[in-house]
PDB file of N, CA, C, O and CB in Angstrom:
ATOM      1  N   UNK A   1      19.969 -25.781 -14.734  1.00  0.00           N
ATOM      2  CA  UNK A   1      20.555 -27.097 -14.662  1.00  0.00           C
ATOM      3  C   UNK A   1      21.849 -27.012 -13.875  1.00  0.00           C
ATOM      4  O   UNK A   1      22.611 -26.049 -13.789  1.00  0.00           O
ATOM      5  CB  UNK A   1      20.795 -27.675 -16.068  1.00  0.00           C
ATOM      6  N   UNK A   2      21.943 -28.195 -13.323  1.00  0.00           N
ATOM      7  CA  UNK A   2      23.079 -27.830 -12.531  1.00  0.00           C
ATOM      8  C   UNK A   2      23.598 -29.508 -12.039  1.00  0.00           C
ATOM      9  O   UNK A   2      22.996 -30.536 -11.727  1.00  0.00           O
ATOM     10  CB  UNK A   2      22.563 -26.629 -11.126  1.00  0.00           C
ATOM     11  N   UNK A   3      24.969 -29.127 -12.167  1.00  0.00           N
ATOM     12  CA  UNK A   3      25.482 -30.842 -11.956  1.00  0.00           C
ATOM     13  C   UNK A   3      25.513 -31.470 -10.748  1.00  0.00           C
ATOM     14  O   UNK A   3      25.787 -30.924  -9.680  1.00  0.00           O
ATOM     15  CB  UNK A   3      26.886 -31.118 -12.334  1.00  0.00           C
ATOM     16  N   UNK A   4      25.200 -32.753 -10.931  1.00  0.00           N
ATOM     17  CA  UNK A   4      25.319 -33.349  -9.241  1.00  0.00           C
ATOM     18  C   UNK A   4      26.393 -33.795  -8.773  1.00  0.00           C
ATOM     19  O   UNK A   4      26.878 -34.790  -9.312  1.00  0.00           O
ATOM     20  CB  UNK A   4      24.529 -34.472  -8.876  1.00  0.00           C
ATOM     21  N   UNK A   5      26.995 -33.242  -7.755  1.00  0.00           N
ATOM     22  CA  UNK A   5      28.321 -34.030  -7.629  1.00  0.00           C
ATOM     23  C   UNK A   5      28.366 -34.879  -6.274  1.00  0.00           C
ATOM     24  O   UNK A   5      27.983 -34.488  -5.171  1.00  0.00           O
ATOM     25  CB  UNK A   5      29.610 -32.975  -7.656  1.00  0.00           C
ATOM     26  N   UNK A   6      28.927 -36.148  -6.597  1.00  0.00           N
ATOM     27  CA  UNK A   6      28.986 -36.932  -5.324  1.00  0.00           C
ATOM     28  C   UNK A   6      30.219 -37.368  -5.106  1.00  0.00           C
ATOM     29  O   UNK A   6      31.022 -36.860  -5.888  1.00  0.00           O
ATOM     30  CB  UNK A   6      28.130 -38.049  -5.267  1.00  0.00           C
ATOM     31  N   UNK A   7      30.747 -38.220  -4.239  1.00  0.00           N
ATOM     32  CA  UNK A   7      32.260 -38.688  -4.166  1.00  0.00           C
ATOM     33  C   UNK A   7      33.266 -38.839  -5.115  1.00  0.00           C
ATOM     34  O   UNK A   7      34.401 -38.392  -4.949  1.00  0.00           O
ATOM     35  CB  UNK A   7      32.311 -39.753  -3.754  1.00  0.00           C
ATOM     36  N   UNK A   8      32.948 -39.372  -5.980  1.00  0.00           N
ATOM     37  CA  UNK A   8      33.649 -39.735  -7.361  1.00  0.00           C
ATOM     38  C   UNK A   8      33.140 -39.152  -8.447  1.00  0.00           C
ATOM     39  O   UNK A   8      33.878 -39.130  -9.431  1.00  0.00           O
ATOM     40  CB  UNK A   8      33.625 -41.110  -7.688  1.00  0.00           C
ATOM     41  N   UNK A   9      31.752 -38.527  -8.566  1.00  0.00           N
ATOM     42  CA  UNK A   9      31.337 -38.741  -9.733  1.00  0.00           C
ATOM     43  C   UNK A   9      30.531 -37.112  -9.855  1.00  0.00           C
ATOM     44  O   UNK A   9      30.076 -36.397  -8.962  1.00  0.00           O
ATOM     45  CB  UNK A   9      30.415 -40.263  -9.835  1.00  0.00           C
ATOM     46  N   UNK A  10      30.583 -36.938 -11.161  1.00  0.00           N
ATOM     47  CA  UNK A  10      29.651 -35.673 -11.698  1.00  0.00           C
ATOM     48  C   UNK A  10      28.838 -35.836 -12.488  1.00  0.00           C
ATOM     49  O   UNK A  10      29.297 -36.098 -13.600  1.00  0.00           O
ATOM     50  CB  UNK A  10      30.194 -34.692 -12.263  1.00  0.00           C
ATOM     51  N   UNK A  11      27.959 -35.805 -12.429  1.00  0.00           N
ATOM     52  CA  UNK A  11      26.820 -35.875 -13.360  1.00  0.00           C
ATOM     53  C   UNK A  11      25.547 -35.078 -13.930  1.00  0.00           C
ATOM     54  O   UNK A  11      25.009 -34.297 -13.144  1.00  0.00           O
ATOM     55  CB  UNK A  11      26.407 -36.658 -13.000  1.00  0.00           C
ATOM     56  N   UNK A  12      25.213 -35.154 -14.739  1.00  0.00           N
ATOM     57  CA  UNK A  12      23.733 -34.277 -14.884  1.00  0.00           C
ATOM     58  C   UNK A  12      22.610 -35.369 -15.921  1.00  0.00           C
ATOM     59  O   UNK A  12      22.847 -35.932 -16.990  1.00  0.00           O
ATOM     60  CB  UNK A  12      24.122 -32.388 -15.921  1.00  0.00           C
ATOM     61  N   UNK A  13      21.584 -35.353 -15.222  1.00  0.00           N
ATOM     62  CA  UNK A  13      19.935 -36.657 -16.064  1.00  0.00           C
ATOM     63  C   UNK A  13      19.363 -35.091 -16.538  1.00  0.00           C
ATOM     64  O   UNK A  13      19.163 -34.185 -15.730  1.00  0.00           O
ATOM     65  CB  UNK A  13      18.179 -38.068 -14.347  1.00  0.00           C
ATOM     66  N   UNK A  14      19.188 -35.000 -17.742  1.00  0.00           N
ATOM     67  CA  UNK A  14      18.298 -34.511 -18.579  1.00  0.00           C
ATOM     68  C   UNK A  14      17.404 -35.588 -19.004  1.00  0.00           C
ATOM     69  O   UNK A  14      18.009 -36.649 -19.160  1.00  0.00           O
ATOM     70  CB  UNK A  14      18.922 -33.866 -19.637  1.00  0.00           C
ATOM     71  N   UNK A  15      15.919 -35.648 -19.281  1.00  0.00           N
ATOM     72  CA  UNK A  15      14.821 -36.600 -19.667  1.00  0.00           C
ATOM     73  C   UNK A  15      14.292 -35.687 -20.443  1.00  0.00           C
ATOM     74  O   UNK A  15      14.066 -34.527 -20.098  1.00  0.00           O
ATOM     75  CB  UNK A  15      13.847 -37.256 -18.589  1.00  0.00           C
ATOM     76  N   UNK A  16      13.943 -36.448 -22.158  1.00  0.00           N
ATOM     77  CA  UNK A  16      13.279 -35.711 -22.576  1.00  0.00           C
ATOM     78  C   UNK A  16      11.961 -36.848 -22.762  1.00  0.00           C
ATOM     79  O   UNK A  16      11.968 -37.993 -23.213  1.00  0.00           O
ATOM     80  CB  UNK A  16      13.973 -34.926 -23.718  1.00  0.00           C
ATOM     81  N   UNK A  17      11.096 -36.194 -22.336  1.00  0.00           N
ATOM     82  CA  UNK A  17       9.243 -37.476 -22.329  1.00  0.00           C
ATOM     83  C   UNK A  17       8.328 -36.947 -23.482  1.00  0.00           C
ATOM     84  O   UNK A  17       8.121 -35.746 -23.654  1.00  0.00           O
ATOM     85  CB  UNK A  17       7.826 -37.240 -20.446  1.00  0.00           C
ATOM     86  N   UNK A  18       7.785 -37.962 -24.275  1.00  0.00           N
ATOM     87  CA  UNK A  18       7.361 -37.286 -25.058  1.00  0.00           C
ATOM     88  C   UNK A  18       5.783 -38.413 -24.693  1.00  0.00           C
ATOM     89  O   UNK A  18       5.748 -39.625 -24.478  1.00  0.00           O
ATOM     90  CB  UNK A  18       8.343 -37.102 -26.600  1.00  0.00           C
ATOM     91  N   UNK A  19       4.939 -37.655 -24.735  1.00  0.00           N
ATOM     92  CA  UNK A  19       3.495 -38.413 -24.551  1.00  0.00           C
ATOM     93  C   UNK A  19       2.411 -38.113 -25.440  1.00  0.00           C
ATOM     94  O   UNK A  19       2.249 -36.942 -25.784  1.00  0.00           O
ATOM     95  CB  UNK A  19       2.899 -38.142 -23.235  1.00  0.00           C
ATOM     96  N   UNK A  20       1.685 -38.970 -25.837  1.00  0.00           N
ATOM     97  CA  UNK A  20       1.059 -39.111 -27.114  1.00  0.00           C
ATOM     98  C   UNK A  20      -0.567 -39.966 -26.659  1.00  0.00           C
ATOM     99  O   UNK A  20      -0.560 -41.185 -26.486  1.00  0.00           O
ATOM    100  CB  UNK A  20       2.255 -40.104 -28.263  1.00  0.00           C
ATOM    101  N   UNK A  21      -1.828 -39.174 -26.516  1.00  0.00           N
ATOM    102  CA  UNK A  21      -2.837 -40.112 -26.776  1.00  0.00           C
ATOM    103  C   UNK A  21      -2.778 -41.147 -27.640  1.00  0.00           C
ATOM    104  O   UNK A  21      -1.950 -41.324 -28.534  1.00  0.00           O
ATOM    105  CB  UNK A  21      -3.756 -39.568 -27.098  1.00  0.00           C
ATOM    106  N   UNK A  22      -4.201 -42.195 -27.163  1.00  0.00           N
ATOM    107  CA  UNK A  22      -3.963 -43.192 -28.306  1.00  0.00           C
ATOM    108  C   UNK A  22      -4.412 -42.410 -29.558  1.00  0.00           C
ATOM    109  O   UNK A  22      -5.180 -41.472 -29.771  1.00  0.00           O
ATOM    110  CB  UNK A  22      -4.833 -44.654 -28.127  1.00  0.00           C
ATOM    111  N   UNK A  23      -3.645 -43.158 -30.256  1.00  0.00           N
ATOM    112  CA  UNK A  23      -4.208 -42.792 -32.227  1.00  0.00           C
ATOM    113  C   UNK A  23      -3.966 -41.178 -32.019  1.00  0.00           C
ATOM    114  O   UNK A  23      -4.724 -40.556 -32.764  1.00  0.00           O
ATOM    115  CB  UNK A  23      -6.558 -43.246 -32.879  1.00  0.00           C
ATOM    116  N   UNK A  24      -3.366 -40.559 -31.448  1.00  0.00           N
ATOM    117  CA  UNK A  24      -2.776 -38.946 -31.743  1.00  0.00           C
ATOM    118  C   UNK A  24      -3.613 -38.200 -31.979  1.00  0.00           C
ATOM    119  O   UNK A  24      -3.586 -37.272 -32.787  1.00  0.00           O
ATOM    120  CB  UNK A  24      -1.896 -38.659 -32.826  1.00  0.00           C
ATOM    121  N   UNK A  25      -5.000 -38.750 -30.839  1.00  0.00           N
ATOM    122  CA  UNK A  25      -6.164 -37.592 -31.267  1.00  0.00           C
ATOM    123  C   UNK A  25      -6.152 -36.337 -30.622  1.00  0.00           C
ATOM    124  O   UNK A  25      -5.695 -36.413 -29.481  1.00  0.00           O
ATOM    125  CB  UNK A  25      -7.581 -38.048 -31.000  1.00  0.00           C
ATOM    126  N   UNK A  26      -6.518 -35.155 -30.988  1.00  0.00           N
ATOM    127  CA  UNK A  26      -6.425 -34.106 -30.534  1.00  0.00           C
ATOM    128  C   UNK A  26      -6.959 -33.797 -29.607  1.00  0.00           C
ATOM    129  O   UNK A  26      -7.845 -32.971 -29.828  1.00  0.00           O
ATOM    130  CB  UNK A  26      -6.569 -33.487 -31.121  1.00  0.00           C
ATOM    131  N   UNK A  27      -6.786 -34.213 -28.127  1.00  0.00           N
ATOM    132  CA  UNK A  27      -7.781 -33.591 -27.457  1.00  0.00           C
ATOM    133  C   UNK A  27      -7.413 -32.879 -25.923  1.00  0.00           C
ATOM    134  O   UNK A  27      -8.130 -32.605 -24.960  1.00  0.00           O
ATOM    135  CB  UNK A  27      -8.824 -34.657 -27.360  1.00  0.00           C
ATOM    136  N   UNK A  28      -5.720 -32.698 -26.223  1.00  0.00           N
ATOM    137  CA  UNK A  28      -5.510 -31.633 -25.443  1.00  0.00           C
ATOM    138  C   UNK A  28      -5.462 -30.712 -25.407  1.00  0.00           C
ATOM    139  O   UNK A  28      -4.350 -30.185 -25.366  1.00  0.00           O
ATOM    140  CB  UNK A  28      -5.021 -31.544 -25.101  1.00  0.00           C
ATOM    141  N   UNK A  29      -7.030 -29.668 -25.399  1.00  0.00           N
ATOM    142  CA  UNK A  29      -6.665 -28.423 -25.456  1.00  0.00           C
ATOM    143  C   UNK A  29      -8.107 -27.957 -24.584  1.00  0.00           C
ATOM    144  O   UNK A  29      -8.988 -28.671 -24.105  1.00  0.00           O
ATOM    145  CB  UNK A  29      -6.327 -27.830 -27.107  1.00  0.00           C
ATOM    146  N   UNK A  30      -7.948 -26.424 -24.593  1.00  0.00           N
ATOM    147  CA  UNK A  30      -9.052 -26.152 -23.536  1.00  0.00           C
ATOM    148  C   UNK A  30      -9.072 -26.289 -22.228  1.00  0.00           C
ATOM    149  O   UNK A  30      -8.279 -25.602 -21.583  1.00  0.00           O
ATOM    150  CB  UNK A  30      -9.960 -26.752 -23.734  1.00  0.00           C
ATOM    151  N   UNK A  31     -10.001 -27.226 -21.509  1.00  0.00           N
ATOM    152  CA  UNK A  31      -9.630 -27.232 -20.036  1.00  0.00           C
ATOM    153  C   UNK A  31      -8.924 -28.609 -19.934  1.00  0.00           C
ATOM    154  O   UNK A  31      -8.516 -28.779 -18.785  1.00  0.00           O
ATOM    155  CB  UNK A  31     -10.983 -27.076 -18.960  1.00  0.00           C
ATOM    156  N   UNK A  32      -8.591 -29.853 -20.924  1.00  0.00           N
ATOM    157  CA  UNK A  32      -8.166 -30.650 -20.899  1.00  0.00           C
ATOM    158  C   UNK A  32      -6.439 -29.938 -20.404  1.00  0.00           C
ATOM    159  O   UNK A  32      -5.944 -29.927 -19.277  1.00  0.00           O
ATOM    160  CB  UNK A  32      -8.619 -31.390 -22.131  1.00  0.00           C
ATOM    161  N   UNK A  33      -5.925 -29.477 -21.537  1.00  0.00           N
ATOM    162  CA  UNK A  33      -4.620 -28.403 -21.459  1.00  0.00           C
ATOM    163  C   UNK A  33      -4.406 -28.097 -19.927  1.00  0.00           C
ATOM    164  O   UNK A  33      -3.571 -28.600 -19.175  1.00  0.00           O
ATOM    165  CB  UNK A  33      -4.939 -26.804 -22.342  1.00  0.00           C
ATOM    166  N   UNK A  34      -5.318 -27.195 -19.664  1.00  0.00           N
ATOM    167  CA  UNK A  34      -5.093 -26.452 -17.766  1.00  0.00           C
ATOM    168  C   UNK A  34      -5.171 -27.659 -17.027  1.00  0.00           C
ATOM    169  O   UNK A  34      -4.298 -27.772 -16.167  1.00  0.00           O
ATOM    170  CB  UNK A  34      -6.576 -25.195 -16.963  1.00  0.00           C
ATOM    171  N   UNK A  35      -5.874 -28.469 -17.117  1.00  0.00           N
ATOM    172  CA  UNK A  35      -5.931 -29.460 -16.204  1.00  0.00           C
ATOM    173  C   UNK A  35      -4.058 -30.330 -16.091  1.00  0.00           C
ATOM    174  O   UNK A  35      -3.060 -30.371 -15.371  1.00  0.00           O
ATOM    175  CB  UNK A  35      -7.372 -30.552 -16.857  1.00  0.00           C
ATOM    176  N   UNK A  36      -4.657 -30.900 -17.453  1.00  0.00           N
ATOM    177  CA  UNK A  36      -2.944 -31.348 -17.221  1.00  0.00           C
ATOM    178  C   UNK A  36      -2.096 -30.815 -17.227  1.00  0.00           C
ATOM    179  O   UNK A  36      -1.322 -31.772 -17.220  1.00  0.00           O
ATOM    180  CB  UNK A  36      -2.360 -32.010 -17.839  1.00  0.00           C
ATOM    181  N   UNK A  37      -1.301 -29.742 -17.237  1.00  0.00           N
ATOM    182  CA  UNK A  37      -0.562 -28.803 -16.493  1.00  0.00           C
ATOM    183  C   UNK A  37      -0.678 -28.775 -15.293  1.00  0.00           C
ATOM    184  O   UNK A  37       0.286 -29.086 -14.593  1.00  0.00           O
ATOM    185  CB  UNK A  37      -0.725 -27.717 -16.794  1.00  0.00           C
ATOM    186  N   UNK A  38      -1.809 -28.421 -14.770  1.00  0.00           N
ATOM    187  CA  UNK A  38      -1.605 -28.571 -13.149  1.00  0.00           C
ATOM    188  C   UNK A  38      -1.227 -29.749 -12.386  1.00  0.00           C
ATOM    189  O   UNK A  38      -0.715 -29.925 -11.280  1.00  0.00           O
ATOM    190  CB  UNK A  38      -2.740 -28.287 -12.535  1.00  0.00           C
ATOM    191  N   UNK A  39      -1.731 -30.665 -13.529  1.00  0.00           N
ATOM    192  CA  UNK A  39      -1.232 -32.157 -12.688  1.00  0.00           C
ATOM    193  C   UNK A  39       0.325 -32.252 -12.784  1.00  0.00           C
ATOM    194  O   UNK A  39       0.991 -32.701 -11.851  1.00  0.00           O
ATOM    195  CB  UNK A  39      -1.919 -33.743 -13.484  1.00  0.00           C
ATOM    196  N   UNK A  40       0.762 -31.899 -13.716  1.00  0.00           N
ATOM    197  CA  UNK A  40       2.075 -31.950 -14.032  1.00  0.00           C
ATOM    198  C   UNK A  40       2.915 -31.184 -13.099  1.00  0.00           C
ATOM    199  O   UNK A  40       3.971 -31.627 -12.646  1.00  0.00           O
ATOM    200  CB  UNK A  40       2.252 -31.524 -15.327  1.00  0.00           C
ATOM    201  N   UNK A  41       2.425 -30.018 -12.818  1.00  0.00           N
ATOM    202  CA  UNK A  41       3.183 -29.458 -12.156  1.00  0.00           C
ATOM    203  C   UNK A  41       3.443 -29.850 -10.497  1.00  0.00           C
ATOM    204  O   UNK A  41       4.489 -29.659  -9.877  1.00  0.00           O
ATOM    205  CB  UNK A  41       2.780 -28.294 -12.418  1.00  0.00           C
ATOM    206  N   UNK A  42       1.925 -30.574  -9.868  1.00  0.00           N
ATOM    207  CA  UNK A  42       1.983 -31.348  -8.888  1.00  0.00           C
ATOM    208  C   UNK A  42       2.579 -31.836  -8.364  1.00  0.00           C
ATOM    209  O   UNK A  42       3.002 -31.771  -7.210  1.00  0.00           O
ATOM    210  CB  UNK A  42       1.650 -31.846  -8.866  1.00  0.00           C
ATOM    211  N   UNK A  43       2.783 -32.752  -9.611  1.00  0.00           N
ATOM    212  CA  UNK A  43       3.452 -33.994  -9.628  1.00  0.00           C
ATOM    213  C   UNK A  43       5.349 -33.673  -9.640  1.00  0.00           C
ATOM    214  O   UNK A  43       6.220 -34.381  -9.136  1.00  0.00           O
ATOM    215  CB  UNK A  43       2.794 -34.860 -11.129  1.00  0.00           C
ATOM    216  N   UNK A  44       5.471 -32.662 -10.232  1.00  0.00           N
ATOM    217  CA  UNK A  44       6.638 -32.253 -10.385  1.00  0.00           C
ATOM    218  C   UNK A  44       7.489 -31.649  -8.989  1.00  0.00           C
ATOM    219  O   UNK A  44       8.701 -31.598  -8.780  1.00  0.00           O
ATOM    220  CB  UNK A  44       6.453 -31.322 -11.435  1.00  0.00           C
ATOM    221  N   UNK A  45       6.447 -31.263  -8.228  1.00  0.00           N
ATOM    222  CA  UNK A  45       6.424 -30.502  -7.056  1.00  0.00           C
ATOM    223  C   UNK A  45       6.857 -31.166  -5.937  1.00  0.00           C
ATOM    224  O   UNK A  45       7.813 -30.866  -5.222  1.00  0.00           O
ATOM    225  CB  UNK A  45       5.226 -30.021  -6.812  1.00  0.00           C
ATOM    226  N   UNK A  46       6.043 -32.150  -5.820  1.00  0.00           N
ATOM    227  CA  UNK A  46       5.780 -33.364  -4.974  1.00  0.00           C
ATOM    228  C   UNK A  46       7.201 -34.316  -4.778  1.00  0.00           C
ATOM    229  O   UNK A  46       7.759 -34.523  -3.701  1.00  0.00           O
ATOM    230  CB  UNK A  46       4.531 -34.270  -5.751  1.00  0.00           C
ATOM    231  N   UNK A  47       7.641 -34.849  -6.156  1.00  0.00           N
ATOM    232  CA  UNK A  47       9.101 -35.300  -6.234  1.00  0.00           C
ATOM    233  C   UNK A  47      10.247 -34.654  -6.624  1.00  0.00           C
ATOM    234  O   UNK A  47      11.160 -35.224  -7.222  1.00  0.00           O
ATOM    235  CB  UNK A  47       9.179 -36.186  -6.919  1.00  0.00           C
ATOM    236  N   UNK A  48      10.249 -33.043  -6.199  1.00  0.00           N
ATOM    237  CA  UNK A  48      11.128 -32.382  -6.375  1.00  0.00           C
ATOM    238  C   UNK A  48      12.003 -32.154  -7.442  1.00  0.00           C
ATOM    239  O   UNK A  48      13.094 -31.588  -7.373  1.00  0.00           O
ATOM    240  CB  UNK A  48      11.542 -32.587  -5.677  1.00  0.00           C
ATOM    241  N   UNK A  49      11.284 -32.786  -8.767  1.00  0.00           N
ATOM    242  CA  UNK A  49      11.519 -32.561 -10.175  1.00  0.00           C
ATOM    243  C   UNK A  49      11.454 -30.975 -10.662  1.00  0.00           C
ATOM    244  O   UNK A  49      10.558 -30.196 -10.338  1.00  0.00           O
ATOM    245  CB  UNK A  49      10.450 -33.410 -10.937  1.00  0.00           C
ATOM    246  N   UNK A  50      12.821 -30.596 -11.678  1.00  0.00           N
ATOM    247  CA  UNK A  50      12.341 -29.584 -12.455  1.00  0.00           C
ATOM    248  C   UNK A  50      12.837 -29.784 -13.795  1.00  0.00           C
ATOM    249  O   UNK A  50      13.854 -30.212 -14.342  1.00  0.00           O
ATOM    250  CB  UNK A  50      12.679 -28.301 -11.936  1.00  0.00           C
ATOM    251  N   UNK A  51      10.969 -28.986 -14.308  1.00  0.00           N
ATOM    252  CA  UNK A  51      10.757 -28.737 -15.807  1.00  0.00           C
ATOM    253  C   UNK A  51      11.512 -27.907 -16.342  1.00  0.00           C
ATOM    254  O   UNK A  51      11.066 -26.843 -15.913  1.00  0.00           O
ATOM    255  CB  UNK A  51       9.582 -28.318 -16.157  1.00  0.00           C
ATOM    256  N   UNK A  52      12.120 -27.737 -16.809  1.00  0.00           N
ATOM    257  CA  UNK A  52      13.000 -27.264 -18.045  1.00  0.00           C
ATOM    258  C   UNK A  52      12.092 -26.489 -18.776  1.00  0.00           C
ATOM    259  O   UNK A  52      11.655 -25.391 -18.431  1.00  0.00           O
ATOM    260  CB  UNK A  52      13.633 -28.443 -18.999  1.00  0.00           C
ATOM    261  N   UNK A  53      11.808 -27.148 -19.868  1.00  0.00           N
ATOM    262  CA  UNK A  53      10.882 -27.085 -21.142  1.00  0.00           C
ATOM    263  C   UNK A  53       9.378 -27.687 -20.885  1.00  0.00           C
ATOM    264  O   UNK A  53       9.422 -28.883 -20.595  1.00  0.00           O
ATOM    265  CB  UNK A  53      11.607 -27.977 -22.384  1.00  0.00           C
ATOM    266  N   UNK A  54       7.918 -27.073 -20.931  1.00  0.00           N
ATOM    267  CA  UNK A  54       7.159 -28.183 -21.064  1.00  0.00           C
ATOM    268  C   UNK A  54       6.274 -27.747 -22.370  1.00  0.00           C
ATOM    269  O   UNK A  54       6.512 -26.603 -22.759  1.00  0.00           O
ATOM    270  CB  UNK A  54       6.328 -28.541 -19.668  1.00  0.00           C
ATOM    271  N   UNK A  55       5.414 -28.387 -23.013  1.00  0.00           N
ATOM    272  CA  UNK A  55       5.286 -27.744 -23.957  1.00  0.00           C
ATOM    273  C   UNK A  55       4.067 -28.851 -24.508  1.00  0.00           C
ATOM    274  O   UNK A  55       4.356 -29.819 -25.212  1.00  0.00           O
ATOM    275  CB  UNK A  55       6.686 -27.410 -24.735  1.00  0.00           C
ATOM    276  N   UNK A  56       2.410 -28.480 -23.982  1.00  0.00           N
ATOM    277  CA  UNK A  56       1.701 -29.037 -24.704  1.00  0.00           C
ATOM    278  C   UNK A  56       0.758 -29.004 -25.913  1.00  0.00           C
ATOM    279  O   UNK A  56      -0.161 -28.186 -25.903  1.00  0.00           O
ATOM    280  CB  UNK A  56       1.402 -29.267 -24.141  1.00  0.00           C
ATOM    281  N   UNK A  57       0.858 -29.529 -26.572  1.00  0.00           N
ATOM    282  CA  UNK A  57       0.104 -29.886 -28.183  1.00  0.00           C
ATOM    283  C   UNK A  57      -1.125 -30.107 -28.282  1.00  0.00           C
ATOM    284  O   UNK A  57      -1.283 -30.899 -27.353  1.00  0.00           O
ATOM    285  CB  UNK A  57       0.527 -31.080 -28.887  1.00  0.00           C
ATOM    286  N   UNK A  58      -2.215 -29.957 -28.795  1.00  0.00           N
ATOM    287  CA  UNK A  58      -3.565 -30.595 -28.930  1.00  0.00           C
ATOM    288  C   UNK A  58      -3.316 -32.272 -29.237  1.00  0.00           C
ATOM    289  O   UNK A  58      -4.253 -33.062 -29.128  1.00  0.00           O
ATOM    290  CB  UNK A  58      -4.448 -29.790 -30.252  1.00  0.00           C
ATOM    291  N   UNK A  59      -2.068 -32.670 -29.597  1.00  0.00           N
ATOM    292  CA  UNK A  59      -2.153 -34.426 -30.074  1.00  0.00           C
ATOM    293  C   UNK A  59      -0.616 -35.084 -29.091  1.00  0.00           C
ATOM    294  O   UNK A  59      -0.460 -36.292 -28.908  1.00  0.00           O
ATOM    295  CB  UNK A  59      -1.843 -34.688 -32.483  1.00  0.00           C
ATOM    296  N   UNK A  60       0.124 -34.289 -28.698  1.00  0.00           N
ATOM    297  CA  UNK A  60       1.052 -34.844 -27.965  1.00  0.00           C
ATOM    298  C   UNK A  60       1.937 -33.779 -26.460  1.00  0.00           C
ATOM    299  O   UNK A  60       2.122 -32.580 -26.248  1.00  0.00           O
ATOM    300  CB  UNK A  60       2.043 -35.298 -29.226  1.00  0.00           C
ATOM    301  N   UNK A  61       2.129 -34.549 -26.028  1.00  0.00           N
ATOM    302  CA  UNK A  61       3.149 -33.562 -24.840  1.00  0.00           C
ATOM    303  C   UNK A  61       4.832 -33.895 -25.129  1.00  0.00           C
ATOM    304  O   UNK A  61       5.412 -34.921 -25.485  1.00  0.00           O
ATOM    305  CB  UNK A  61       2.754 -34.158 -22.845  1.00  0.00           C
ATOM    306  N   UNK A  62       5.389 -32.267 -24.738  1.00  0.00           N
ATOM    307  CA  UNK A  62       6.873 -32.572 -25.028  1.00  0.00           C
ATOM    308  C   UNK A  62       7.267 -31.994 -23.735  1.00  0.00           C
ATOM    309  O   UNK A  62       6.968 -30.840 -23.428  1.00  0.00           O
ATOM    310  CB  UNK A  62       7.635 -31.873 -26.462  1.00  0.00           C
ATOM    311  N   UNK A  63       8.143 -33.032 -22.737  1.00  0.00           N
ATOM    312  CA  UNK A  63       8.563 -32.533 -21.518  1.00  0.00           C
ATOM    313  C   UNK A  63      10.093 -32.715 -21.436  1.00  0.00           C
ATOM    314  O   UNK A  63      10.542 -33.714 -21.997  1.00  0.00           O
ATOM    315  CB  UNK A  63       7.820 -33.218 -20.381  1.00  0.00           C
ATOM    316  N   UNK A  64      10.961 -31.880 -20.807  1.00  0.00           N
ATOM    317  CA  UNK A  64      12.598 -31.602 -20.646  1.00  0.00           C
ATOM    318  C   UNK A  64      12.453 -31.327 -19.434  1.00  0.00           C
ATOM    319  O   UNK A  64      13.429 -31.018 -18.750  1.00  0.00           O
ATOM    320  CB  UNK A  64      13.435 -30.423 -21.495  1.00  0.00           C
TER     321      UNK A  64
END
């Protein structure tokens, strides 16, 4: 992590996302799991985002 500094100002955006199927059914795991990871990381790639923490659940995702 590292702060952004611009003319006036210093800052740092930490996001913590938390994502949840409907009704919290379990069904990220297996190749569901690899799959979305890779998308995630894509996606992360693509808009020059970085993951911190990612951390998926069979019933929810926890992203930093």
């Amino acid at each position: 992590m590292e702060y952004q500094h611009e003319q006036h100002t210093v800052y740092l955006m930490v996001y913590h996302i938390i994502w949840c199927p409907k009704r919290r059914r379990k069904i990220l795991n297996g190749p569901v799991h690899d799959r979305l990871k890779e998308i995630i990381e894509q996606v992360t790639n693509e808009n020059d985002w970085h993951i911190l923490e990612l951390a998926i659940q069979p019933d929810h995702v926890h992203s930093l």
